[in-house]
N, C-alpha and C positions, 0 to 999 in steps of 0.2 A: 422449542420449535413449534411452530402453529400446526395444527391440524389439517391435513394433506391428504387428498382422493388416494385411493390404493395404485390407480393407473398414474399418477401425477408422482407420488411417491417412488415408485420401481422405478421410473425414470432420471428422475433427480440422483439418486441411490447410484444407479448403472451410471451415470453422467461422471458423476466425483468418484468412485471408483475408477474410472477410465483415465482419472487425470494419473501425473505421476508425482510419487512419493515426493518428499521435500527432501533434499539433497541432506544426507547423513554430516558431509563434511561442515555444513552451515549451522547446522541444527549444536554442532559438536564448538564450533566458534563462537555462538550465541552461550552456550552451557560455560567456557571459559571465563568470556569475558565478563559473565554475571560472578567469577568468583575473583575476589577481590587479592586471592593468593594465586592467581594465573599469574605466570613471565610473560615475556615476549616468546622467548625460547618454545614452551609451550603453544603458542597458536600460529607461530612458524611449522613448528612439525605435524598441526592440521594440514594446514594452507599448502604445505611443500608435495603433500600427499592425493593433494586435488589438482590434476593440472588445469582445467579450466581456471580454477581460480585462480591460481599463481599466475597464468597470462594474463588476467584480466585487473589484478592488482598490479604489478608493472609495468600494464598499459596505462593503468589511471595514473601513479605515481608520476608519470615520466611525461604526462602531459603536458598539454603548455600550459593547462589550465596551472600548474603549481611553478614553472619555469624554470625548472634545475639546469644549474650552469651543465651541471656531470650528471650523466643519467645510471638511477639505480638498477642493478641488475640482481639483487639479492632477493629474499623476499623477506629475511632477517632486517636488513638495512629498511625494507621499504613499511616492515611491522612498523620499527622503531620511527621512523619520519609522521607515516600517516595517524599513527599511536590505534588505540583498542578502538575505539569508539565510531573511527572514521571506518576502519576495518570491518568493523561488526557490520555498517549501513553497505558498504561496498558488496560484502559475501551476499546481506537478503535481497541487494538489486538484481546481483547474479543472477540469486536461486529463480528472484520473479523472474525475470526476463527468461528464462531458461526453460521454464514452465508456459511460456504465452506458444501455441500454434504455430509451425514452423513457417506452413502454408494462410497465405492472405485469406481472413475470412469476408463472407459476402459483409459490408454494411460495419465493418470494424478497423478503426486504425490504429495499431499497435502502439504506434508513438506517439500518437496521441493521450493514450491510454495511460503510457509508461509516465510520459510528462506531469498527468494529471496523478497520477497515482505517487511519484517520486516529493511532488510539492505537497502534496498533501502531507506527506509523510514530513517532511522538513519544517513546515507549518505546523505541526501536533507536535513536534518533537523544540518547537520554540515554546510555542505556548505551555507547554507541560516544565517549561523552566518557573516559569511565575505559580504553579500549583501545588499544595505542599503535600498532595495525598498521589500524583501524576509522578509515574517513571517517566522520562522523557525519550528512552529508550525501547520500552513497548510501547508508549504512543506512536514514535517511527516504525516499528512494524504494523501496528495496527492501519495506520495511514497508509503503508505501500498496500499493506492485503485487501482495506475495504471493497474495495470493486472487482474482487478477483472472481466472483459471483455472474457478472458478465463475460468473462470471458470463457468460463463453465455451460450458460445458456447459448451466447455468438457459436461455439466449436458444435454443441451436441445437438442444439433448437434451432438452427439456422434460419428456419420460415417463420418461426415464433420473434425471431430478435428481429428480423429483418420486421413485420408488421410492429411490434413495436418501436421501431425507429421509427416508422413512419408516423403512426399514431400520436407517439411526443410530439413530432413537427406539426399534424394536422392539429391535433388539440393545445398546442403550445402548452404540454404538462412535462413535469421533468420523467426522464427516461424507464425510471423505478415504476414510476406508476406506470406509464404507459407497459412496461413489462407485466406487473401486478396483473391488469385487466386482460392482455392475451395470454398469458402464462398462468393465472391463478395462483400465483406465486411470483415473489421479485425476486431480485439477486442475491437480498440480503441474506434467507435462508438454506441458497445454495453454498454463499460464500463460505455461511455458519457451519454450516455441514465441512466444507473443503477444510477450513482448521481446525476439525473437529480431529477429520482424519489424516493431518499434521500435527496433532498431536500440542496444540497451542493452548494457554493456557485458559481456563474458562473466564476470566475477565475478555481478554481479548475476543475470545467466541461471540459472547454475548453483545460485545460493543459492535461488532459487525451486525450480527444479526437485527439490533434495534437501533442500528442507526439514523433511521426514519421516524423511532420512535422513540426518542432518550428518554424520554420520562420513565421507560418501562428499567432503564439500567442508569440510574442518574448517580452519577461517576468524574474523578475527574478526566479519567481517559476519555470517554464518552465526549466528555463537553470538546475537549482537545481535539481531537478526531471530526465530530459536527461542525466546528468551526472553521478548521483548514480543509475540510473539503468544500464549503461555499466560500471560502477565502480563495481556494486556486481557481475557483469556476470565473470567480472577481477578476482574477490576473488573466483569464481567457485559457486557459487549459481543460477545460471541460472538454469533452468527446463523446460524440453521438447524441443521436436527438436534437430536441428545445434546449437551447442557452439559457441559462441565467442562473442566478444567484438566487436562493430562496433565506429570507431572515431568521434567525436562532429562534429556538424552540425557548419558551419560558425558563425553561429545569437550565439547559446549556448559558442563555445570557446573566443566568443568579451567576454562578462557578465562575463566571469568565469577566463578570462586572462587567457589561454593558452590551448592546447591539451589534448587530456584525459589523457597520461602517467603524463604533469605536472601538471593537476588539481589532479590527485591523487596525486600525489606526496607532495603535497602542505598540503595534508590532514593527512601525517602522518603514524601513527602506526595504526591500527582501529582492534584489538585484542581486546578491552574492548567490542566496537562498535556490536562486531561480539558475543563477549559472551552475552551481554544483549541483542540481538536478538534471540538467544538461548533460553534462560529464558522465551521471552515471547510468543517463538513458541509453549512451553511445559505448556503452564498456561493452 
């Protein structure tokens, strides 16, 4: 973590503190499905013991987004349809969304937020297929959490976020900096701090906190992570401030073999990508 005024630190400190703990039953479905001797059975008897979750799994299942002629009502049946993987992404959209501010803050759109934050995550979590040092699974977390740093400043800095909103649109600079400059600090090392005290693991930490600055963590998460977050800003899912897409850092285009137009390019049609981030912005 960078070195922090004593008044700037207490605050940031009191901020993430105030947020709340990461849901036990998620954190307990992530720990499963990373073991490769988990059942079904097993993260049914999570799942069945969270009721938020169990609603919001056979609301996804039973969407139209998957068309079932008969709709599931288990959550045994709906483990076994959506299988671990979809399960695992489904529980940390929950936990995020669950965690965002229940009340509208000045100068933040949640959904916006969700969308940009969900594609991110689904873009890291492609990309991290073609890299042979990349879980593709903590890249999708690490892509839903990156930006969870503004929503830490928007709730607890409200005059601070709202000047640098402004600032990015007057300066046409993206949002981090315009934060940086009124805050003395970006989001990156609150974010750092918030999975610090979720308990995540220090790869993940670190790729949050220098995601502005990969060379300092040059990784293939890293690369994965930098790239689908100017890949979704591409597809127009950015939120708050100055728009645009800024080009790969040197360290990220080595890992990724080429620019950001031909790492995307590389990536295809991402229409499905983009409707099942839909799906689970609305869970």
């Amino acid at each position: 973590m960078e070195a922090l005024s004593p008044d700037l630190a207490m605050r940031l400190t009191a901020a993430v503190d105030s947020m709340p703990a990461f849901p036990k039953s998620v954190q307990k479905i992530l720990d499963l499905t990373r073991d490769v001797a988990c059942s079904p059975k097993d993260l049914v008897q999570v799942i069945d013991k969270d009721p938020v979750v169990t609603v919001k799994v056979l609301r996804v299942v039973n969407s139209a987004y998957y068309g079932l002629s008969n709709p599931i009502t288990s959550v045994d049946h709906a483990v076994v349809f959506l299988g671990f993987n979809t399960i695992k992404n489904l529980a940390l959209s929950i936990a995020a969304i669950g965690m965002l501010p229940s009340q509208a803050l000045t100068g933040f759109d949640s959904q916006r937020y969700l969308m940009h934050s969900l594609t991110t995550a689904g873009i890291a979590r492609q990309l991290a297929q073609s890299l042979p040092q990349a879980d593709s699974h903590d890249c999708f977390i690490a892509g839903l959490l990156h930006d969870f740093g503004k929503v830490v400043v928007a709730q607890f800095m409200p005059e601070e976020f709202k000047r640098s909103l402004e600032l990015s649109l007057w300066k046409e600079v993206p949002l981090h900096v315009a934060v940086q400059e009124v805050l003395g600090v970006d989001h990156t090392t609150v974010g750092a701090m918030l999975a610090q005290k979720w308990r995540f693991a220090d790869d993940l930490v670190e790729t949050i906190e220098h995601q502005h600055q990969p060379e300092k963590s040059d990784t293939d998460m890293m690369a994965c992570v930098v790239a689908a977050n100017q890949i979704s800003k591409q597809l127009g899912f950015d939120f708050g401030g100055y728009q645009g897409a800024e080009e790969l850092a040197p360290s990220v285009s080595a890992r990724l073999g080429g620019t950001l137009a031909q790492v995307r390019e590389k990536l295809g049609d991402l229409s499905t990508l983009v409707e099942e981030a839909q799906l689970l912005c609305n869970v």
